[in-house]
Residue frames relative to the residue before (quaternion, step in Angstrom):
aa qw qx qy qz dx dy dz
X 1.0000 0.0000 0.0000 0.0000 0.00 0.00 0.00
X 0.4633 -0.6088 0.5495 0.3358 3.58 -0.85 1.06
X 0.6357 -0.3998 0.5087 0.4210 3.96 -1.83 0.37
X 0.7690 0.1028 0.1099 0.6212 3.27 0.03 -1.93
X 0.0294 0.8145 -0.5751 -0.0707 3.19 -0.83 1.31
X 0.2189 0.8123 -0.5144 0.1661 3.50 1.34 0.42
X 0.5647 0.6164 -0.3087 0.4537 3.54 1.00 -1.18
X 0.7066 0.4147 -0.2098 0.5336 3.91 0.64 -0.73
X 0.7588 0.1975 -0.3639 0.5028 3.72 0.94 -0.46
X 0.4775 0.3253 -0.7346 0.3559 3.71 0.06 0.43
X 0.4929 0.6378 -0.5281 0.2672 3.67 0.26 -1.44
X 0.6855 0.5721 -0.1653 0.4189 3.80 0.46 -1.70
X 0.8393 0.2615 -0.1601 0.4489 3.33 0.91 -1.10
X 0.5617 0.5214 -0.3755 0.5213 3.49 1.43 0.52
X 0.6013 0.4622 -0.3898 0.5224 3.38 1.41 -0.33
X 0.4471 0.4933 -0.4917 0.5613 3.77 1.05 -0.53
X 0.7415 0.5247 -0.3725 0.1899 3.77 -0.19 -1.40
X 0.5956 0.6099 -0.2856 0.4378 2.80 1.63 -1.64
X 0.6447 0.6393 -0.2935 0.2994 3.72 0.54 -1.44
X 0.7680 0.5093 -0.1604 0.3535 3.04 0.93 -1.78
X 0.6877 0.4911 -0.2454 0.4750 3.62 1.61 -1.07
X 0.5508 0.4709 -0.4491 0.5226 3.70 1.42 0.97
X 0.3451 0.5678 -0.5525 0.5033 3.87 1.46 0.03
X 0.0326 -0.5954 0.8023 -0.0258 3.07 -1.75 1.51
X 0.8818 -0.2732 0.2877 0.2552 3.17 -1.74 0.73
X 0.8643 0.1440 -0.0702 0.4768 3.24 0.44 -0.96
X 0.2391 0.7044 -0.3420 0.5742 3.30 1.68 0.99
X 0.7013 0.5013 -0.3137 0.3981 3.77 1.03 -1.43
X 0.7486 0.4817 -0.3489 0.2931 3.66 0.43 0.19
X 0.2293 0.7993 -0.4371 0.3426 3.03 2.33 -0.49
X 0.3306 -0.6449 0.6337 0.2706 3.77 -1.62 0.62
X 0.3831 -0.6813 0.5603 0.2741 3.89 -1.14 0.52
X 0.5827 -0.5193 0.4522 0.4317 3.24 -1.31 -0.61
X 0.3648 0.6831 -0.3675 0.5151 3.14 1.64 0.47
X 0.1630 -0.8156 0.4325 0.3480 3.23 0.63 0.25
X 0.6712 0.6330 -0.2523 0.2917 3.40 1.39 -1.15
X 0.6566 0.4731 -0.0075 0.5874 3.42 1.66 -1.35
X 0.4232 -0.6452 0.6360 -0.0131 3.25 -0.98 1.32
X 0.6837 -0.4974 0.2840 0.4522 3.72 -1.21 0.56
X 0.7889 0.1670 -0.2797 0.5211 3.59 0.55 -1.16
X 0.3459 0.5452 -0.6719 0.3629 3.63 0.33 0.86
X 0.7817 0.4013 -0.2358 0.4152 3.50 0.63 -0.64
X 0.5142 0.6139 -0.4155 0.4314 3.10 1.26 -0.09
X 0.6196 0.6596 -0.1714 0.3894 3.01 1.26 -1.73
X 0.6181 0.5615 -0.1832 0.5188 3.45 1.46 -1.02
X 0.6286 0.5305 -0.3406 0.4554 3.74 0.82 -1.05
X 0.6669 0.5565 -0.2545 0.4251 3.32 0.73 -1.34
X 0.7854 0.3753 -0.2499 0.4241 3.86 0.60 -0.85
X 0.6191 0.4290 -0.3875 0.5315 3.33 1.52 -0.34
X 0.2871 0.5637 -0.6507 0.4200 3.76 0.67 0.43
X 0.8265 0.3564 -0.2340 0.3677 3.11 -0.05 -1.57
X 0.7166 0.4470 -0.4080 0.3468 3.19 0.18 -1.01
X 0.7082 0.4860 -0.3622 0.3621 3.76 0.78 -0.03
X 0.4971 0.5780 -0.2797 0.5836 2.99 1.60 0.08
X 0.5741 0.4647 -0.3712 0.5628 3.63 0.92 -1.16
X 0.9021 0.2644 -0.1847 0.2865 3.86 -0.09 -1.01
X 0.4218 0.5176 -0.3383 0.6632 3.40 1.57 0.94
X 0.6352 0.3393 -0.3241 0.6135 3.68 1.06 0.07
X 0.7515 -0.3934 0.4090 0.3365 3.83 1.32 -0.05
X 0.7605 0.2955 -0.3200 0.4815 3.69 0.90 -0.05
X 0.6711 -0.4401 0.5284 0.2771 2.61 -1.77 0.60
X 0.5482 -0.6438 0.4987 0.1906 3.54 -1.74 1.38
X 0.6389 0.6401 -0.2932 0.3101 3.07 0.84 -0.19
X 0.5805 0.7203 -0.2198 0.3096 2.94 1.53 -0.76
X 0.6363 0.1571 -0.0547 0.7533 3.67 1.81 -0.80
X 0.7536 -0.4838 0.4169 0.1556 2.84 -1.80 1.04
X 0.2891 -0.7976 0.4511 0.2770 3.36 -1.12 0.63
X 0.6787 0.3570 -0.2661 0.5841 3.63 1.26 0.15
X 0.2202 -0.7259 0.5932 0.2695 4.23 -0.16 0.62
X 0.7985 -0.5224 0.2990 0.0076 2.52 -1.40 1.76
X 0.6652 -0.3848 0.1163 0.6292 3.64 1.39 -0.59
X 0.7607 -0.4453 0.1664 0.4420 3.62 -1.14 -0.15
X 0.5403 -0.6833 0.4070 0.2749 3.73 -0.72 0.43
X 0.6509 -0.5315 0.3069 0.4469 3.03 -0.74 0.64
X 0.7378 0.4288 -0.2387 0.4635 3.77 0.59 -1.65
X 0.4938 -0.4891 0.4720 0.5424 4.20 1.63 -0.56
X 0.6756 -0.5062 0.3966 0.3606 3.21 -1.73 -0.12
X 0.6705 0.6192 -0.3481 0.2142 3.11 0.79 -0.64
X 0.7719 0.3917 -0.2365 0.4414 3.06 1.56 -1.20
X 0.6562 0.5607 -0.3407 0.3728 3.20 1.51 -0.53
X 0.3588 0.5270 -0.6013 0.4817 4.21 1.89 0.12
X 0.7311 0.3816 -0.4337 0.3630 3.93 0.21 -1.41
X 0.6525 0.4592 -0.4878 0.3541 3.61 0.06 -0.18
X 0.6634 0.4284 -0.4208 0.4465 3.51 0.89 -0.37
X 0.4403 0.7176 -0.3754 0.3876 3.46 0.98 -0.45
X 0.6998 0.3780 -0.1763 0.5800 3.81 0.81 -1.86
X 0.7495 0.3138 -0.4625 0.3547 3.41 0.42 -0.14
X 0.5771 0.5845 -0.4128 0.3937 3.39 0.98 -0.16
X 0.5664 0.5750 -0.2461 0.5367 3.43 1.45 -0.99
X 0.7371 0.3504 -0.2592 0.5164 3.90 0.93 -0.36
X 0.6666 0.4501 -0.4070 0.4329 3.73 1.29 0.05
X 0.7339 0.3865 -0.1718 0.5314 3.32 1.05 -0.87
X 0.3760 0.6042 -0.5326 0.4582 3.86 1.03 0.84
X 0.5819 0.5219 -0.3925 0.4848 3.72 1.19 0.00
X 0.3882 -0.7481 0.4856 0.2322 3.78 -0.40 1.51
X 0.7261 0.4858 -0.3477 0.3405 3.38 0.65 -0.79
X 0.4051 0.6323 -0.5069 0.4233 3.58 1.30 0.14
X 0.5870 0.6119 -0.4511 0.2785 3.60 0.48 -0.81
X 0.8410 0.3005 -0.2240 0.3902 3.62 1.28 -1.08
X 0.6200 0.5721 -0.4009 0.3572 3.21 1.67 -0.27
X 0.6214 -0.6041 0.4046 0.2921 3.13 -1.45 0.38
X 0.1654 -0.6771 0.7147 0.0581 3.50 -1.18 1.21
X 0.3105 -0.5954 0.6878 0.2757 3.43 -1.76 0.23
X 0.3554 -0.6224 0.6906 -0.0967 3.41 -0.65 1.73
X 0.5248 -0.5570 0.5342 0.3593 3.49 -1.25 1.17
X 0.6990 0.2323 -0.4552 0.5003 4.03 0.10 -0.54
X 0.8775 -0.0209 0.1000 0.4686 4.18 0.05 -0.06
X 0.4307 -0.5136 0.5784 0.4650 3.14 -1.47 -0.26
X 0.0539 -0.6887 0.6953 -0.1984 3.70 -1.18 0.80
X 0.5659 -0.5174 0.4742 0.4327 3.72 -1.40 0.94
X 0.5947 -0.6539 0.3749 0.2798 3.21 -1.61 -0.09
X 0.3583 0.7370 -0.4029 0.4075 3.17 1.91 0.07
X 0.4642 0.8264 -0.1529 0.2798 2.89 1.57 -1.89
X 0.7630 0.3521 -0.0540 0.5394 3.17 0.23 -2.00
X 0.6086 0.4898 -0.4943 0.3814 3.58 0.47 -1.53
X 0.5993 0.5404 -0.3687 0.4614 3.97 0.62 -1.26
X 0.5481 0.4622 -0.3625 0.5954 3.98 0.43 -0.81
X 0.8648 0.2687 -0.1662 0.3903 3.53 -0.77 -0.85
X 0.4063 0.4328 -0.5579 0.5800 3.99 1.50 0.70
X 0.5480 0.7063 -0.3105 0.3231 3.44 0.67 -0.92
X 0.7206 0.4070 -0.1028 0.5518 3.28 0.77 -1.91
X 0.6305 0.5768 -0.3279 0.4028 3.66 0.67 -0.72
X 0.7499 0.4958 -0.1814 0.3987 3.25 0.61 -1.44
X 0.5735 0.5317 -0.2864 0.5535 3.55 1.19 -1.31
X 0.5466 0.7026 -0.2446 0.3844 3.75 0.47 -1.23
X 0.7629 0.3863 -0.0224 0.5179 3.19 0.86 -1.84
X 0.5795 0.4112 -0.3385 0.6169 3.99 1.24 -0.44
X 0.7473 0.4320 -0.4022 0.3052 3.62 0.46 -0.59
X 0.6440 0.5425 -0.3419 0.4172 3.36 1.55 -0.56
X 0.6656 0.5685 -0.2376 0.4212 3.32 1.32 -0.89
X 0.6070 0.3116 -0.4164 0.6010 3.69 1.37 -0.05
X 0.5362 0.5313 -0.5628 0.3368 3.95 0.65 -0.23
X 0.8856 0.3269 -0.0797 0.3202 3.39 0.96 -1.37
X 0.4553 -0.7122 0.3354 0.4158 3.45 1.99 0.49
X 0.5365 0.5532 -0.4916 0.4056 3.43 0.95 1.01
X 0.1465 0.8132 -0.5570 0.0835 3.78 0.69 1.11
X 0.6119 0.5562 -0.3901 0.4050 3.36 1.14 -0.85
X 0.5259 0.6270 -0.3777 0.4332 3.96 1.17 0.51
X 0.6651 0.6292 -0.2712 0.2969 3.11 0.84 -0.37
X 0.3708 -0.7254 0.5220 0.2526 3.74 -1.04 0.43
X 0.2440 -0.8596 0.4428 0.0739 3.72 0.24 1.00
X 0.4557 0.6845 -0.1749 0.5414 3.28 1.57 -0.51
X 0.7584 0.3781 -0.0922 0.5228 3.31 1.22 -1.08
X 0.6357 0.5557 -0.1891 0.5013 3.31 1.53 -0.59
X 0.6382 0.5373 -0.2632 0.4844 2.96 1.62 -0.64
X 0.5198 0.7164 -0.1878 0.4258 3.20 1.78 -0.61
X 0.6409 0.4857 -0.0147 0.5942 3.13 1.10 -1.50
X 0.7179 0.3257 -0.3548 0.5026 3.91 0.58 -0.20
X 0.5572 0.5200 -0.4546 0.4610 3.47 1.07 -0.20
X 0.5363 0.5387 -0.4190 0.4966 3.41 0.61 -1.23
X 0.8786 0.3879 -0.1962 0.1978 3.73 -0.13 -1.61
X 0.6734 0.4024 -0.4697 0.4051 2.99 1.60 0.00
X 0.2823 0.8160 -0.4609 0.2048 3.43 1.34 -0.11
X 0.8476 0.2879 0.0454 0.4435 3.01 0.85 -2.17
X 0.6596 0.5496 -0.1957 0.4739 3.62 1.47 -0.66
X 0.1964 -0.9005 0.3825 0.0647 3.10 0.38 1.36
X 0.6418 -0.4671 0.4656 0.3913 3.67 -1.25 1.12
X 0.7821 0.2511 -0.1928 0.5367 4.15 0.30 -0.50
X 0.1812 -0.8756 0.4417 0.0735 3.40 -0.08 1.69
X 0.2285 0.7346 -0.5980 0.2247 3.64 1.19 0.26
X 0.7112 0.3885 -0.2309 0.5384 3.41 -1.13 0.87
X 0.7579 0.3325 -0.3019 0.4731 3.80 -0.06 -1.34
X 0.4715 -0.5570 0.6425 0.2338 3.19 -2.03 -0.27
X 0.5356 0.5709 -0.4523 0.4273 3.64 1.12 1.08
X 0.2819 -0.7012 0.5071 0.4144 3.26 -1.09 -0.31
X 0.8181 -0.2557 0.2505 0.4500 3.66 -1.29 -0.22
X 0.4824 -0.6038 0.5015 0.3887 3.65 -0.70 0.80
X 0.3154 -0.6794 0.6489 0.1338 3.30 -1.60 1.09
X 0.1963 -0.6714 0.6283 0.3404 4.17 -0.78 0.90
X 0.1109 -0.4887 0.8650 -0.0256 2.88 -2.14 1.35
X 0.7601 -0.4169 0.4587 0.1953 3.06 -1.71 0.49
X 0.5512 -0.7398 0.3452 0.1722 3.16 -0.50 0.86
X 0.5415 0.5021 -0.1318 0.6613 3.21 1.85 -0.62
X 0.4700 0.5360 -0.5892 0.3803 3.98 0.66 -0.22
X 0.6309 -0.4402 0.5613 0.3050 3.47 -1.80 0.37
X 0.7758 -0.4765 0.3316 0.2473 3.30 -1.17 0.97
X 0.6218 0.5172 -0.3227 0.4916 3.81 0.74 -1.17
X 0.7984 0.4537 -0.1952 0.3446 2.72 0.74 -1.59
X 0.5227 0.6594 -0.2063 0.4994 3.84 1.51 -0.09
X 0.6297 0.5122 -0.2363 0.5341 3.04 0.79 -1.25
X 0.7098 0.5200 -0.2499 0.4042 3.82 0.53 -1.66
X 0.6704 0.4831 -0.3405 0.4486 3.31 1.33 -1.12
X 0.4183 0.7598 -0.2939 0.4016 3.84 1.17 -0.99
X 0.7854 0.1273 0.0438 0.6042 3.54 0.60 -1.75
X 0.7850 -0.5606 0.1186 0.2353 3.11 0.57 1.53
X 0.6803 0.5273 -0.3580 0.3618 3.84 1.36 0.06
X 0.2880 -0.8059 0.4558 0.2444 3.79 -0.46 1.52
């Protein structure tokens, strides 16, 4: 796990941003590698984890806001992912978050902790939209490669407890995204 991994989760959440502000309209029904979550299900998801990473770096509890927004925003998705973005980019600009404790949907855990967790979520996020929507050739593999270290560090081979499924084997050679997804359980 990087010291200060803030630098890796905006990165993560601007590639997600970037990804999402190429979702057209008739894109929103597209299946993910989520199996569970359609394109704008995931959209719907980016947008609330803006916040919610912002909400629990300021001190609250994940629970408090939804993990999928409710429907489209007034400004759309696009502007309303970047607005979560600037606020996330204005809570977690506070160094001393890195050591205090946040309550992270799997626990409380420093904030370095989570920030690492939520490169994770960002990055995966951003490979699943880009194979839902044929936009792999967007990605930052480099980062993905980043984010599977981190994930196998902490995401344990026995998912009892987690929100993954069983690791899927890809080839050892596959492109990061395409690792990582297999890692946290999507073939």
């Amino acid at each position: 796990m990087t010291t200060d991994p803030r630098d890796d989760l905006f990165r993560a959440a601007d590639l997600a941003g970037d990804l999402l502000e190429t979702v057209r309209a008739e894109d929103h029904h597209l299946r993910t590698p989520c199996a569970e979550w359609s394109v704008l299900d995931l959209v719907g998801h980016l947008v609330a984890v803006t916040r919610r990473v912002a909400h629990i770096g300021r001190g609250g509890l994940p629970g408090d806001l939804a993990t999928m927004a409710s429907g489209e925003p007034a400004q759309g998705w696009g502007p309303a992912y970047r607005a979560g973005v600037a606020e996330m980019r204005t809570v977690w600009a506070d160094d001393a978050l890195l050591t205090r404790t946040v309550t992270h949907p799997a626990g409380p855990m420093p904030g370095g902790a989570a920030a690492t967790v939520y490169v994770q979520e960002f990055a995966t996020h951003a490979g699943d939209l880009a194979v839902a929507i044929g936009r792999t050739d967007l990605l930052d593999e480099e980062l993905a490669e980043t984010a599977l270290a981190d994930s196998m560090r902490f995401v344990p081979r026995d998912r009892t407890g987690f929100p993954f499924g069983d690791p899927v084997e890809v080839p050892a050679d596959a492109p990061a995204h395409v690792r990582l997804a297999a890692w946290l359980g999507r073939g």
